[in-house]
TIMAR-286367 format. One record per residue (C-alpha): residue in one letter; x, y, z. Coordinates in steps of 0.2 Angstrom, whole numbers, plus 5000, padded with zeros to 4 digits. Layout:
# TIMAR-286367
AXYZ ...
***
This chain:
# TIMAR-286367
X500050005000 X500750164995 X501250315006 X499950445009 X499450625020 X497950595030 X496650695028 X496550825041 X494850765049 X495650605053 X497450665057 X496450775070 X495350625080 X497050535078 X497850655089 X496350705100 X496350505105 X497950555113 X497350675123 X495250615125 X494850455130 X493450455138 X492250615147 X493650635163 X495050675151 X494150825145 X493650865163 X495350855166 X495850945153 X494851105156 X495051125173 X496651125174 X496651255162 X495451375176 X496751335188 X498051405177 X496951545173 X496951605192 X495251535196 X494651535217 X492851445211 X492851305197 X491051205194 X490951075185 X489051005180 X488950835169 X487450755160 X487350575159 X489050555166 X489850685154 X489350595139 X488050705135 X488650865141 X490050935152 X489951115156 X491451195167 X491451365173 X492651465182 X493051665187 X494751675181 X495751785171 X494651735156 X495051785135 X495051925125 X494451925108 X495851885101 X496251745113 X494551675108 X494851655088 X496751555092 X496051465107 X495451305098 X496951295086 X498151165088 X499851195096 X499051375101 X499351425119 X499751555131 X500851455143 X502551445131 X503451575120 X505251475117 X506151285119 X506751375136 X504951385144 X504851205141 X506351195156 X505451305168 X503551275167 X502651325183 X500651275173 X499651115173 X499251145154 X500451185140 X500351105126 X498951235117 X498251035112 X496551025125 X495451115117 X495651065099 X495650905101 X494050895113 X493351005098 X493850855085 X492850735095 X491150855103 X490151005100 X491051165110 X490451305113 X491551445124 X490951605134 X492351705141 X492551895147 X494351945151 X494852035168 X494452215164 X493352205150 X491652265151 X490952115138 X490951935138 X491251845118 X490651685115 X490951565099 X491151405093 X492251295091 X492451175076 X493951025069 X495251165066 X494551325066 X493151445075 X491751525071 X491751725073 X491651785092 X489851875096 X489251955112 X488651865127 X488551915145 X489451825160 X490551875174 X492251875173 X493051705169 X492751575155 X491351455153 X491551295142 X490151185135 X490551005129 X489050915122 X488750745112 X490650685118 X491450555103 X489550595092 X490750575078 X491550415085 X490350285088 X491850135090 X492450255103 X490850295111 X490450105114 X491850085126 X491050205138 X490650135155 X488750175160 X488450345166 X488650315184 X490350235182 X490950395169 X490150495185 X491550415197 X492950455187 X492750635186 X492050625204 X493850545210 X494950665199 X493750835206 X494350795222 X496050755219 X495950935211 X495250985225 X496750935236 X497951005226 X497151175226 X496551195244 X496151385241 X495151365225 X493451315226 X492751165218 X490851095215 X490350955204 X488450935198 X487950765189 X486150765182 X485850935189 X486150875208 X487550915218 X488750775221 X490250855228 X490651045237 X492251105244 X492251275246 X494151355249 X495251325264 X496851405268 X497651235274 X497851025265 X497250965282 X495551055281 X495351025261 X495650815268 X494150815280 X493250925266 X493550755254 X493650595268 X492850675283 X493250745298 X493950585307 X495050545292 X495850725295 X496050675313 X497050545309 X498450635297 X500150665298 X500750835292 X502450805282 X503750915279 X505350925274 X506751015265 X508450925258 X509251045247 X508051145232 X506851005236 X505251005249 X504050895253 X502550915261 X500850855260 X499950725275 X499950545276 X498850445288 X499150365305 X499150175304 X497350145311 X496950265295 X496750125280 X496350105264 X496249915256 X496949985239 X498050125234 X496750225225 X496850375239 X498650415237 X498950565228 X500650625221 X500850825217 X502550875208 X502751065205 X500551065208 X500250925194 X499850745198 X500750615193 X500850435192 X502750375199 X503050225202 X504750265212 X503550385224 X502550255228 X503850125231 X504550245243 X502750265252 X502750075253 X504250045261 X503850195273 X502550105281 X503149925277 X503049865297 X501749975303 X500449925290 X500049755287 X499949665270 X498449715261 X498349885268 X498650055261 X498850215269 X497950385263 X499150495255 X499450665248 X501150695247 X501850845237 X503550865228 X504251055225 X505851075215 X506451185204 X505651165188 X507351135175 X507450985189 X505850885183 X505450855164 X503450865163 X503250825144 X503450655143 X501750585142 X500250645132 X499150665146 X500350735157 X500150605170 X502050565171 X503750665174 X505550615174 X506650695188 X508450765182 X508950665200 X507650525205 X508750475218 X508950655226 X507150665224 X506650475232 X508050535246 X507050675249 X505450605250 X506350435261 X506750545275 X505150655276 X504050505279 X505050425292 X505250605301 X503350585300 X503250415304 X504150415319 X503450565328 X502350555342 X500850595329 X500950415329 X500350375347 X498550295345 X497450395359 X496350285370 X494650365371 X493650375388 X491850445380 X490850395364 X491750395345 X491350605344 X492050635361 X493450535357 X494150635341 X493650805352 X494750755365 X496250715353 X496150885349 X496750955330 X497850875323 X500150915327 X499550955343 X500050805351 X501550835366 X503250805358 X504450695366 X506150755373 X507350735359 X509050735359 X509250675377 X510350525375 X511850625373 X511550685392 X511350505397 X512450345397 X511150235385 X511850075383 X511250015366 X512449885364 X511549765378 X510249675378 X508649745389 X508949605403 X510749675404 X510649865402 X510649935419 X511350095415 X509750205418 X509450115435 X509950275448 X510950245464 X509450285475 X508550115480 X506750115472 X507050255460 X507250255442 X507850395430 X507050485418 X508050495401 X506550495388 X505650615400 X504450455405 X504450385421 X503550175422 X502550185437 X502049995435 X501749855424 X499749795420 X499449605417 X501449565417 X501149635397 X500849835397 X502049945404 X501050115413 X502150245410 X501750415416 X502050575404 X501850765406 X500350735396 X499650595404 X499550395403 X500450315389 X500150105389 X501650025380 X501849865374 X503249765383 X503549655369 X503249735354 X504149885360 X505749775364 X505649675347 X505549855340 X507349895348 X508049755344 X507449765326 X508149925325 X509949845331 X509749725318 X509849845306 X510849965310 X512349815311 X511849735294 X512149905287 X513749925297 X515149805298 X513849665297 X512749565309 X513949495323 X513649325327 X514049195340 X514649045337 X514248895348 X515248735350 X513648635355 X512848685340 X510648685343 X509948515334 X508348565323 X507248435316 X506048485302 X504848385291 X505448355273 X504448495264 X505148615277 X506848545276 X506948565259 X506448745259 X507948775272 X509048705264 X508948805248 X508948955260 X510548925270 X511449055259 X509949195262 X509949165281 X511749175284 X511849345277 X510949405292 X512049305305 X511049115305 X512048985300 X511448815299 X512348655292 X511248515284 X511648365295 X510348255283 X508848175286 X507648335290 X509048385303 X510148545304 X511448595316 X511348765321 X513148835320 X513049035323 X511849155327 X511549355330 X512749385344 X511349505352 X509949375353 X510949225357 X510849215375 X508649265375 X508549095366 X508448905371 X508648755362 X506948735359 X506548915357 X508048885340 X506748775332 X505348895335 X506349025327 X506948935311 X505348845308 X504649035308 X506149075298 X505648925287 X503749005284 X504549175278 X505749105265 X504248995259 X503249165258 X504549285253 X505349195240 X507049275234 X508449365245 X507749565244 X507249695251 X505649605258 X506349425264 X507749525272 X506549635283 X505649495287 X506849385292 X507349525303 X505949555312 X505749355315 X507149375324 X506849505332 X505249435337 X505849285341 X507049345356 X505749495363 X505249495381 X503349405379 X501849455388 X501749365404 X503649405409 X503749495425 X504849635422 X505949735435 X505349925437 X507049955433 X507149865419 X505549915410 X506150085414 X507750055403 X506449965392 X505650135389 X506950245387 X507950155374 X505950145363 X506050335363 X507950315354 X507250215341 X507050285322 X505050245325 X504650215343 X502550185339 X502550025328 X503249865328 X503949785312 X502649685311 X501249835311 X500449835329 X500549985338 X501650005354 X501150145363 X499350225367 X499150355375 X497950435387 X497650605389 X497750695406 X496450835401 X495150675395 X495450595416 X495350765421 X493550805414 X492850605416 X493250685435 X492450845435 X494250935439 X493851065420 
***
């Protein structure tokens, strides 16, 4: 078949394919033009899920005349003047493509009046070209109508979903506009009824409980961070704040959201041992750099970018989650009243007391021992205890929780997760070191284990002596236990060996290959493994040390596994159950 020029009608709906797929990618489109435009309200009303008509108004900067007759021209556009602006874009729109090519594929019509101007235009907009302005009336701002979406594309119009599922789309992506731009007002009609408001707010937290709720709101961390040109900031949620998919993470770069796989890698491993398999936190995390850093034009849509740096960037964004992670936002509260009360009493949110920091250079913490061992807080006055983390242990509930009293209150913690928590950290810290110190034994532990599991080990040995377990096969389902993490050796018995290598066993089954996942996780068996359990009676003294070496930790509130290790209850909440405010 010969080489031939399209025709220009098809060439057009060829390259409006690019940009429309289906009625949100025109919503998409338009809005983020009004929020280019300046806009502080945008409304957005739908007809049969957009199919039949989308109508988006806003009370921008709106066109003049002569911006009305280039408007609907391919590559027209007033965001870029030269190959430099393409380095240093600071818009969501640029490309001068939107609303040509929703033009190829839908009736337009388009009423704007211009800051200043005493009269508003409106005209058509056709495949290539537009009809002469005329007068119409309007505030200031621009008005877009898009009827019969794809009339001229019926193949494409049959791979619409139903109305209500076109609905949720542009339901999901006005709200993640919304918490983008807290300050700019957003409303969405569908069918003439109004499905979702958010008038503007001057912070991210209150746009959140304008989209989830007020109790999701409660339940946000406020992030932000600064490592050279680059700051992050943005809120992620407290652990018993959930999602069971990733659909409610949002990732802003420079104002435009993205879709990043290395952000979201980062975010996984951020909570990787305070959430559990299967569970997703809520996130909007926002990315400012300067704009010759980031290459936004690398996807029609715009939906991706490419980072000059990606590593700087994931650095970056690294160390503001765990700074997030491990502050004390991440106490969970205990409530003494009803679930309203409850959230009141927690108060608004990064109001929570902050912990004493930087006290273990003031104090001789002894890091290096295990918790039975470390006496080192212990003072020199029978029946006292010091205060290092500015917590003092005034008893221990059940031989499991530790009471522990604060500034602020009661806080309950944990006595085994919040040990397996320090010596999880341990574990790390030395396999990023010099290496996992082990001990080797000269009776070495016998471990018997049924063929299936034997055979698993065995092709394992390799993997587990990279983090200090080393076993010989002796044959026959047997194994010798030869070395072992030199910090957990002496918590363990000969029995409590097997326990731990037949755990050790189940994680290699489940895990698979030596990476970053079946290396934490063999970490925190072992961790696990040699914890002080519930049901140990432990000195005052003791738990004391217990305590203060938790508040050392990178994330003192979550076990690797994902339980939490502290709650907390605040003296204010005792006070007024007692009638003392």
């Amino acid at each position: 078949m010969p080489i031939q020029r399209l025709a220009e009608e098809l060439s057009q709906k060829i390259a409006a394919g690019e940009v429309i797929d289906r009625p949100v990618s025109v919503v998409k489109e338009l809005v983020e033009n009004a929020i280019d435009a300046g806009s502080a309200r945008i409304e957005i009303e739908i007809r049969d899920g957009g199919l039949s008509e989308i109508v988006v108004r806003d009370d921008g900067s709106g066109m003049t005349v002569a911006d009305l007759r280039l408007c609907g021209e391919r590559h027209a556009t007033s965001k870029i003047r030269s190959v430099e602006d393409l380095g240093a874009l600071r818009t969501l729109g640029f490309r001068g493509e939107a609303l040509a090519s929703i033009a190829a594929v839908a009736h337009v019509r388009l009423v704007s009046r211009a800051a200043g101007d005493e009269e508003a235009y409106g005209l058509a907009l056709l495949p290539g070209r537009a009809s002469e302005p005329e007068d119409d009336s309007r505030g200031p701002g621009t008005s877009v109508e898009v009827r019969d979406l794809f009339f001229n594309l019926p193949a494409r119009a049959k791979f619409m979903g139903t109305a209500r599922t076109e609905a949720l789309h542009i339901n999901r992506l006005v709200q993640r506009f919304a918490l983008m731009s807290p300050r700019v007002g957003f409303a969405l009609l569908h069918d003439g009824r109004e499905v979702f408001t958010a008038p503007p707010v001057r912070t991210l937290l209150e746009r959140v409980g304008q989209v989830y709720g007020a109790e999701v709101a409660r339940g946000m961390i406020p992030l932000d961070g600064r490592r050279g040109a680059i700051h992050v900031s943005g809120c992620i949620s407290h652990r018993d704040v959930k999602r069971g998919n990733r659909r409610d993470q949002l990732f802003v770069v420079n104002g435009r959201s993205v879709i990043d796989r290395g952000l979201g890698y980062i975010l996984s491993g951020a909570y990787s041992g305070i959430l559990r398999a299967g569970s997703f936190p809520i996130a909007v995390l926002c990315v400012d750099l300067p704009p010759e850093q980031v290459d936004v034009n690398v996807h029609p849509r715009k939906e991706e970018v490419r980072f000059a740096n990606s590593r700087e960037v994931q650095d970056a964004v690294a160390a503001s989650l765990q700074q997030a992670l491990a502050s004390p936002s991440m106490i969970g509260r205990i409530p003494l009243a009803g679930a309203a009360d409850a959230l009141d009493a927690q108060g608004p949110l990064g109001q929570e007391p902050r912990i004493l920091r930087d006290f273990a250079s003031a104090h001789s913490l002894s890091l290096d021992l295990p918790i039975s061992l470390s006496t080192a807080h212990a003072s020199r006055e029978p029946g006292k205890v010091s205060l290092a983390s500015g917590r003092r242990v005034i008893g221990q509930l059940h031989d499991t929780y530790l009471l522990v009293e604060t500034g602020a209150g009661l806080e309950i913690v944990d006595q085994h997760i919040a040990h397996e928590r320090i010596l999880y950290e341990r574990l790390r810290r030395e396999s990023k070191g010099a290496g996992i110190v082990r001990q080797l034994f000269l009776l070495p532990a016998r471990i018997e284990l049924p063929f299936e599991s034997a055979g698993i080990l065995g092709a394992g040995l390799a993997k587990l002596a990279q983090v200090g377990v080393v076993l010989e096969e002796f044959g026959g389902g047997t194994f010798l236990l030869r070395e072992y993490p030199q910090m957990l050796a002496d918590e363990q018995t000969p029995r409590g060996f097997q326990t731990v290598v037949e755990a050790l066993v189940d994680v290699l089954r489940d895990e698979g290959s030596l990476e970053d996942a079946l290396f934490e996780s063999i970490l925190r068996e072992l961790a696990c493994a040699a914890s002080i359990k519930a049901g140990d009676r432990v000195p005052l003294v003791e738990s004391q040390a217990l305590v203060d070496q938790l508040m050392l930790q990178e994330n003192p509130y979550s076990c690797p596994h994902g339980r939490p290790i502290v709650f907390a209850l605040d003296r204010g909440e005792l006070d007024r159950k007692f009638g003392r405010r």
